[in-house]
N, C-alpha and C positions, 0 to 999 in steps of 0.2 A: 504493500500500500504506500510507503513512504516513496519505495524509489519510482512509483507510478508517480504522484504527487513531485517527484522532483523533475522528472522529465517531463511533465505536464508545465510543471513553469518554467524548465527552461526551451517550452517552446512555445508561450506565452511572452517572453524578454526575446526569445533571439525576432520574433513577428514583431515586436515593437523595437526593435533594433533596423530590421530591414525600413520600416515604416519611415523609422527617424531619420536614416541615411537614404532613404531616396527623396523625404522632402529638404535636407540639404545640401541636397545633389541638381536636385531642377528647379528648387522656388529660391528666392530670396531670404535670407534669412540673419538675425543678426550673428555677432561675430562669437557673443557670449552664450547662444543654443549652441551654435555650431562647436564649441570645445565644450558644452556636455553633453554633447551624441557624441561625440569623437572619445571622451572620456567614458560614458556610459559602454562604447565599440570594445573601449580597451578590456574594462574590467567584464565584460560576457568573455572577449576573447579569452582571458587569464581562467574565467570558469569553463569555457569549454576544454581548455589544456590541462585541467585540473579533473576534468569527469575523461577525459580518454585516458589520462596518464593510468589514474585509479585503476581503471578499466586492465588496462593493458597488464597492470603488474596483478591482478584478482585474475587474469585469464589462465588457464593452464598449457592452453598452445598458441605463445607468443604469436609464431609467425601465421598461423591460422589469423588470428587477431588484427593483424597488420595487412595482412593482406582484402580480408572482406572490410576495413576502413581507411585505407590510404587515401584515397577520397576527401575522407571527410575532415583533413589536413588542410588541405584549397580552404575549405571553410570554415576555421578559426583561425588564419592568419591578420593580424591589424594589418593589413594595406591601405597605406591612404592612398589608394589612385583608388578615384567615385567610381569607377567601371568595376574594376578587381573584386568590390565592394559586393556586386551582387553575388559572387561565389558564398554567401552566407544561405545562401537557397540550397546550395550543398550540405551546410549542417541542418537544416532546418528540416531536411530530406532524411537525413538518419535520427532525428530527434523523432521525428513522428513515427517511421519505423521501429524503433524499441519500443514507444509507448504503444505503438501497436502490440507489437509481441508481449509486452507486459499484461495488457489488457485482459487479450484475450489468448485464446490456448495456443503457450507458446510453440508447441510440435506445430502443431496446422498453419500456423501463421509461418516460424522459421522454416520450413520447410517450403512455403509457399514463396518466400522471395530465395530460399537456395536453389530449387528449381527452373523460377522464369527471371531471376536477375532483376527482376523489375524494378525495385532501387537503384543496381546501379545506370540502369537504361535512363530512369530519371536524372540522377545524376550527371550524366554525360551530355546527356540532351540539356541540361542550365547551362553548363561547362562550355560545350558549343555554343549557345547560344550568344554566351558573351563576348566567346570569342570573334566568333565571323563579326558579331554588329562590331566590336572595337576594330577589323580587319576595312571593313568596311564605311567607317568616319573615320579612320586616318587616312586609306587612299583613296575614295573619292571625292574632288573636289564640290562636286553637287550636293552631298550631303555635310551640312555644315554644323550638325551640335548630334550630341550621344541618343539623344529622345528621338529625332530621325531617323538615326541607324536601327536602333531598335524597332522601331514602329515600321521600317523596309527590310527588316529581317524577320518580323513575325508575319506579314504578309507575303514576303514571297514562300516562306515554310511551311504556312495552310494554304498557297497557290489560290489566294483569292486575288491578287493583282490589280487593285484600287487605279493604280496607275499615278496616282500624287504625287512619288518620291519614285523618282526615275534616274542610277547611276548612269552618269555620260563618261565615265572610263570605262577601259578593259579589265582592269586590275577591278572595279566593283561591279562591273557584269560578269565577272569567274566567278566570284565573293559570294552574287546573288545564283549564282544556277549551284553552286556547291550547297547553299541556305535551301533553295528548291528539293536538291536528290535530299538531301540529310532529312530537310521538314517531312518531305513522303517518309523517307526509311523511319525516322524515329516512331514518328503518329503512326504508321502502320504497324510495328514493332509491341508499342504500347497498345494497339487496336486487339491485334493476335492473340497479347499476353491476357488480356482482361478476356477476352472471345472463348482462349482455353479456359481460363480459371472457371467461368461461369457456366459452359459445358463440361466441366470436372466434374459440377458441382451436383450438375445435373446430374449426370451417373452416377456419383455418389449417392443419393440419394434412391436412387432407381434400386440399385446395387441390395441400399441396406433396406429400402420397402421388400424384394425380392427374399433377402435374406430374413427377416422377419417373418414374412408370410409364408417360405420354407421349415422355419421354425414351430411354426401353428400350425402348421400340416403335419409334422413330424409326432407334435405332441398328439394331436387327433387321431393320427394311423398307432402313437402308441398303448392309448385309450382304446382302441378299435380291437386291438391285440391280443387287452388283456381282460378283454370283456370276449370274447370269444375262447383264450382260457379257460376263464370261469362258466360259458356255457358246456364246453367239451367237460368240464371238470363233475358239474353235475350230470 
């Protein structure tokens, strides 16, 4: 219960974290918010280095350990570059996954992101995400501030194509067909995973109605049995 409650707040601080650092990333703000979000950034980063560290020395196979979270490293680093800033959707992504698994039954949940990856499919797809939009407002000169790049890299990766924000280089028309194949792979990716799990879920179901109603037959034929015994008996 406690440590449901603590990953419960801390993904209640790291969403009011992201919150605080994108309104002083794209609004105006004074100079004295701005050094306590940046101050607030610091002391989350210090706790998230403090629950992985725990973590890691309570694990019994270090590099098991390290390996299903290196990830989540991207996101407790203090970067001040405003962009680098979003890799906090990375921790925010394994806060909610524990809390998940703590929730509810940890086998069926760990086992359901050790099977389809789907965290770290999440993961990667933020990861990317940041990356192409910062690839993409450095070398194109048509696109001139970070909230452009963004907003022409989530529409060219759901291929809805607005046409508003149009790269006039080469170097940001690669940037946008690479943001294109990725947007299909990932969204298809994530479509698949959630497609399986939910026709698992179905069979599962099927499976254990099948197997119950095997079980009440079994008992019924063994009722049938030994009442036929007892007729042969008398």
């Amino acid at each position: 219960m406690k440590k449901r409650l603590l990953y419960f707040g801390g993904i209640v601080l790291t969403i009011f974290d992201i919150l605080f650092l994108v309104y002083i990333t794209f609004y105006p703000a004074a100079n004295s918010f701005k050094y306590q979000v940046i101050a607030f950034d610091l002391v989350l980063c210090l706790f998230f280095w403090i629950e992985f560290l725990y973590n890691l020395k309570k694990s019994e196979d270090k590099k098991t350990y390290l390996r299903n979270n290196y990830l989540g490293i991207f996101g407790m680093l203090p970067f001040n570059s405003v962009f680098l800033r979003a890799l906090r959707f990375v921790k925010l992504a394994q806060f909610i996954k524990i809390y998940v698994v703590i929730r509810d039954d940890e086998k069926i949940v760990s086992d359901f992101f050790r099977k389809t990856y789907l965290d770290k499919v999440i993961i990667i797809a933020i990861i990317f995400i940041v990356v192409v939009t910062i690839l993409v407002w450095m070398l194109d000169s048509n696109i001139g501030d970070f909230r452009t790049a963004i907003w022409y890299i989530f529409v060219s990766m759901t291929s809805t194509g607005y046409g508003d924000v149009v790269p006039t280089s080469t170097s940001g028309r690669l940037i946008g067909i690479v943001a294109m194949v990725g947007g299909i792979l990932i969204f298809s990716l994530i479509t698949a995973i959630i497609s399986s799990a939910y026709v698992s879920k179905l069979n599962r179901d099927k499976r254990n109605d099948l197997e119950s109603k095997i079980d009440d037959l079994t008992v019924q034929v063994k009722k049938l049995n030994e009442k036929i015994d007892e007729l042969n008996n008398k």
